[in-house]
C-alpha positions as CSV (number, residue, x, y, z in Angstrom):
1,X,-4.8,-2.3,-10.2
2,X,-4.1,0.7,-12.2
3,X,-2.3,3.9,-10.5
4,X,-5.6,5.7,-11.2
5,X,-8.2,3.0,-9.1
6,X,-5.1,2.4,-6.6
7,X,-6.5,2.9,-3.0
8,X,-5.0,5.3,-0.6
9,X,-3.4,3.8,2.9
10,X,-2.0,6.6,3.5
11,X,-2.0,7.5,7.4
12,X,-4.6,10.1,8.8
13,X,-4.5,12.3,11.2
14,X,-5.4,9.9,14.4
15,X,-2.2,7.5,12.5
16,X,0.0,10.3,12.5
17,X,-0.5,10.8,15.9
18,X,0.3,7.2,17.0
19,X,3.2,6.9,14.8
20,X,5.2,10.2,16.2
21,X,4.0,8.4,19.7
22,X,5.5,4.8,18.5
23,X,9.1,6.6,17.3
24,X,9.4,8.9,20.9
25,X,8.4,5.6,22.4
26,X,10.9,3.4,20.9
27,X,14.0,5.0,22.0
28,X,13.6,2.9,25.5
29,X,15.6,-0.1,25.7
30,X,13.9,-2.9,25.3
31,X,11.8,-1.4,23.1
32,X,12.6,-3.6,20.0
33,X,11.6,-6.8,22.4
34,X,8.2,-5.5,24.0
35,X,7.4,-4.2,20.6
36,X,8.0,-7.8,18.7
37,X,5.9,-9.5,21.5
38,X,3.2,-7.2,21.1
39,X,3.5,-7.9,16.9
40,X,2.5,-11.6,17.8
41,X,0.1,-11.2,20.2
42,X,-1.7,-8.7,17.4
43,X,-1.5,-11.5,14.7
44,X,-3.1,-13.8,17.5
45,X,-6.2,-11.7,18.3
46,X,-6.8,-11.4,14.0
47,X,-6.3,-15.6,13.8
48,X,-9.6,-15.9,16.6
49,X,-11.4,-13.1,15.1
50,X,-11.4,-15.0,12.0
51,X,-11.8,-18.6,12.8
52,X,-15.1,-17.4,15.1
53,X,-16.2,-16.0,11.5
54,X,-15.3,-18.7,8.8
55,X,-17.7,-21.2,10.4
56,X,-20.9,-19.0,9.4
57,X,-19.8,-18.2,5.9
58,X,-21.4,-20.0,3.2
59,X,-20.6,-18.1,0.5
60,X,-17.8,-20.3,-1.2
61,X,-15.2,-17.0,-2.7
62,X,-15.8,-15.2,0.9
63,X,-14.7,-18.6,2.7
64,X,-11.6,-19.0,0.6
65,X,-10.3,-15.6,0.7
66,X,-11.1,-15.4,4.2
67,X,-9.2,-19.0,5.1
68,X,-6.4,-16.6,2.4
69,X,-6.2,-14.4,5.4
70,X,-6.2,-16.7,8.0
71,X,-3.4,-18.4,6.7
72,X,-1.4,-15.1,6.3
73,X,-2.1,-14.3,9.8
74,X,-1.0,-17.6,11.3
75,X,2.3,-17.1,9.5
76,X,3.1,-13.9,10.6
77,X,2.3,-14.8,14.7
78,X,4.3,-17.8,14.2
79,X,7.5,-15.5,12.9
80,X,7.3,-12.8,15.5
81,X,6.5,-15.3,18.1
82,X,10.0,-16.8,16.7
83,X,11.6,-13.2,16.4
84,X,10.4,-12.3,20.2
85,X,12.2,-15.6,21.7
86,X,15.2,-14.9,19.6
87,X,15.6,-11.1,20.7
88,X,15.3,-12.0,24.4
89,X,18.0,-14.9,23.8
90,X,20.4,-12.9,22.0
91,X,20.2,-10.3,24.7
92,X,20.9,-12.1,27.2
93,X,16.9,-12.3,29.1
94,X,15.0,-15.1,30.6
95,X,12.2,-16.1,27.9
96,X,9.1,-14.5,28.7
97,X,6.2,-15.6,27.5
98,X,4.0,-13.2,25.2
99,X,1.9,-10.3,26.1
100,X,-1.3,-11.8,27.2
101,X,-4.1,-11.9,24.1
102,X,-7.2,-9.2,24.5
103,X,-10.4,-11.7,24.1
104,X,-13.1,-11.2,21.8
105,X,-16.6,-10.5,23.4
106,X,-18.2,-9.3,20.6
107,X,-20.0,-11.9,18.0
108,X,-19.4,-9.5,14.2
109,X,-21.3,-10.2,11.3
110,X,-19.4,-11.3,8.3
111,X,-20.2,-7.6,7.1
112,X,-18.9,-6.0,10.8
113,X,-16.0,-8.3,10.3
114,X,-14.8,-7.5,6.9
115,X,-15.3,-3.5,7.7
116,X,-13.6,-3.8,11.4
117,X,-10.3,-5.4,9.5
118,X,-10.8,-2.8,6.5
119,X,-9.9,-0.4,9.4
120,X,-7.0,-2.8,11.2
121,X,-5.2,-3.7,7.9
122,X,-5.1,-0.1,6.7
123,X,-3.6,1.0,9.5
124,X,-1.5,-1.0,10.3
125,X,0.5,-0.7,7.0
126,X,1.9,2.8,7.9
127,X,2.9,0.9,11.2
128,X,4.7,-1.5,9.7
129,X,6.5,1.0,7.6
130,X,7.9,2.4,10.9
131,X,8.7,-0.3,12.6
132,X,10.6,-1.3,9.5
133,X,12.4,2.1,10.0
134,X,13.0,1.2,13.8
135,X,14.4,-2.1,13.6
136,X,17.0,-1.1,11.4
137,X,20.3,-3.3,12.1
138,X,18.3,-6.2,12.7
139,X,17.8,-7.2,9.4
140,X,15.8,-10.6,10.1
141,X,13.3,-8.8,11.5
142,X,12.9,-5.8,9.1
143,X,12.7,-8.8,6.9
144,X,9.8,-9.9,7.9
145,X,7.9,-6.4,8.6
146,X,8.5,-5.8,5.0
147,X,7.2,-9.1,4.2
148,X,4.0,-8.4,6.9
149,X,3.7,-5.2,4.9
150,X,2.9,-6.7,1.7
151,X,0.5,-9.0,2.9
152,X,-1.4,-6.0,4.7
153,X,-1.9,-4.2,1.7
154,X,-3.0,-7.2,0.2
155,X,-5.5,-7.2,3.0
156,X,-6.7,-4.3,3.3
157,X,-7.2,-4.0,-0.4
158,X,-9.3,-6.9,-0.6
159,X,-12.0,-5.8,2.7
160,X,-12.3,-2.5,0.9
161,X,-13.2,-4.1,-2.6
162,X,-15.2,-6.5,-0.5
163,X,-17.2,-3.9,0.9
164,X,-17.9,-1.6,-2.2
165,X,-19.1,-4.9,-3.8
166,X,-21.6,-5.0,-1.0
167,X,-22.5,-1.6,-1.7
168,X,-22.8,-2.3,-5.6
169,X,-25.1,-4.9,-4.4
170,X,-27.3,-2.2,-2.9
171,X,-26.0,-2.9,1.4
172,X,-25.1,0.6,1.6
173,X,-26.6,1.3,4.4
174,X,-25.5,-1.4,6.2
175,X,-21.7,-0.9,4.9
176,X,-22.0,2.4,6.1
177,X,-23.2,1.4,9.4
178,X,-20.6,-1.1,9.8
179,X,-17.4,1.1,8.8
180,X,-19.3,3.9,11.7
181,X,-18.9,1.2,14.1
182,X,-15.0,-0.1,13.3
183,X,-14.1,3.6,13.5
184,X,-15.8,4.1,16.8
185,X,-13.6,0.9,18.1
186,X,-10.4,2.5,16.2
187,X,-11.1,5.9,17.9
188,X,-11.5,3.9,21.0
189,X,-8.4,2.6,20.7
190,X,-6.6,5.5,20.1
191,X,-7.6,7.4,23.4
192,X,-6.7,4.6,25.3
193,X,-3.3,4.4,23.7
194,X,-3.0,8.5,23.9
195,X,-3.8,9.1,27.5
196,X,-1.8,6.3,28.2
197,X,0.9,7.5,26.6
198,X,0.7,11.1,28.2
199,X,1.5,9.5,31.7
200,X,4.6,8.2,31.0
201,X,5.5,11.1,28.7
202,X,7.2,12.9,31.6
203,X,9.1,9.8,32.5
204,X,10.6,10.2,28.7
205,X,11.6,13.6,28.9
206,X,12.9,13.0,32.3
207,X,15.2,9.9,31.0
208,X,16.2,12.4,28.5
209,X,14.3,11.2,25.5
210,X,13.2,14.0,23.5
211,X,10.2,13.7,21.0
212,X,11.6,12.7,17.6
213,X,10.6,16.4,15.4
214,X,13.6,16.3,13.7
215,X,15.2,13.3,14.7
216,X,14.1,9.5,12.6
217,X,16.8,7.2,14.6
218,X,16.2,3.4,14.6
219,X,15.5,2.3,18.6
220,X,18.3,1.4,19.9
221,X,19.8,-2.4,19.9
């Protein structure tokens, strides 16, 4: 893909938001183990979003690039299933097992589907790229955030092509529709995760961690 056609992943407002919340957040301790746990868990709910989908898709290329991502996704919940037990062991913790996986109620389209993890993939690149910034000194795991990285790109390069074939194809309303509907769950998302973050932001200041403005440490060890 030329430099001209590239697509932009570059983090919106709502992003930026959750990324300055991620980097006050992070200077807890324990933060590096809670966060790795909650990696795996994320890679978990993509794997059953997409093996309810690949049954009902006949279309052979969608299938294969599909069973592509599912594959990917496997892979990384596997690795930061592995890096969350290692973490707790090398400090010293009792294995706990991983945060408890948000089911799926709602039955997507392969449409829906392809326009809900448009949304997902693309942000959670700029994610990644923190979190590669935070778990500096822990170079197994920053490892295989970059590696994550290049696979979300990957993905969220191939729902957006995906769904301007669609459009091409003359779906536009119904691609429309369906990226409405995955930002209304990503907007959802994000209020849940701000209010929740202003009742423990007092807790932070009171603790003595002060928002990051000028500050971009890694979390601490």
């Amino acid at each position: 893909m030329s430099n001209k056609n590239k697509i932009d992943f570059s983090p919106d407002m709502f992003s930026k938001v959750v990324l300055f919340m991620v980097r006050w957040r992070s200077q807890m301790p324990g933060w590096r183990i809670e966060t790795m746990g909650r990696l795996a868990t994320s890679e978990i709910e993509g794997i059953n979003l997409i093996e309810a989908a690949i049954p009902r898709v006949t279309d052979v290329r969608m299938r294969k690039i599909l069973s592509k991502h599912l594959d990917d996704e496997r892979r990384h919940a596997k690795v930061f299933s592995e890096r969350y037990e290692t973490l707790q062991i090398e400090a010293g913790l009792n294995l706990k097992p991983l945060p408890a996986v948000t089911p799926q109620t709602k039955r997507f389209t392969i449409l829906e589907l392809v326009a809900y993890l448009e949304t997902q993939e693309s942000r959670a690149i700029a994610l990644l790229e923190t979190y590669a910034d935070l778990y500096k000194g822990d170079e197994d795991s920053v490892g295989w955030i970059r590696k994550n990285i290049k696979d979300e790109i990957f993905h969220a390069t191939w729902t957006h092509m995906q769904l301007e074939r669609w459009v091409k194809d003359g779906l536009t309303k119904e691609v429309r529709q369906a990226r409405i509907d995955a930002n209304l769950v990503d907007r959802r998302a994000f209020w849940i995760q701000f209010f929740s973050f202003l009742k423990i932001m007092p807790s932070l200041v009171l603790k003595g961690y002060m928002p990051p403005i000028f500050s971009k440490n890694p979390s601490p060890l």
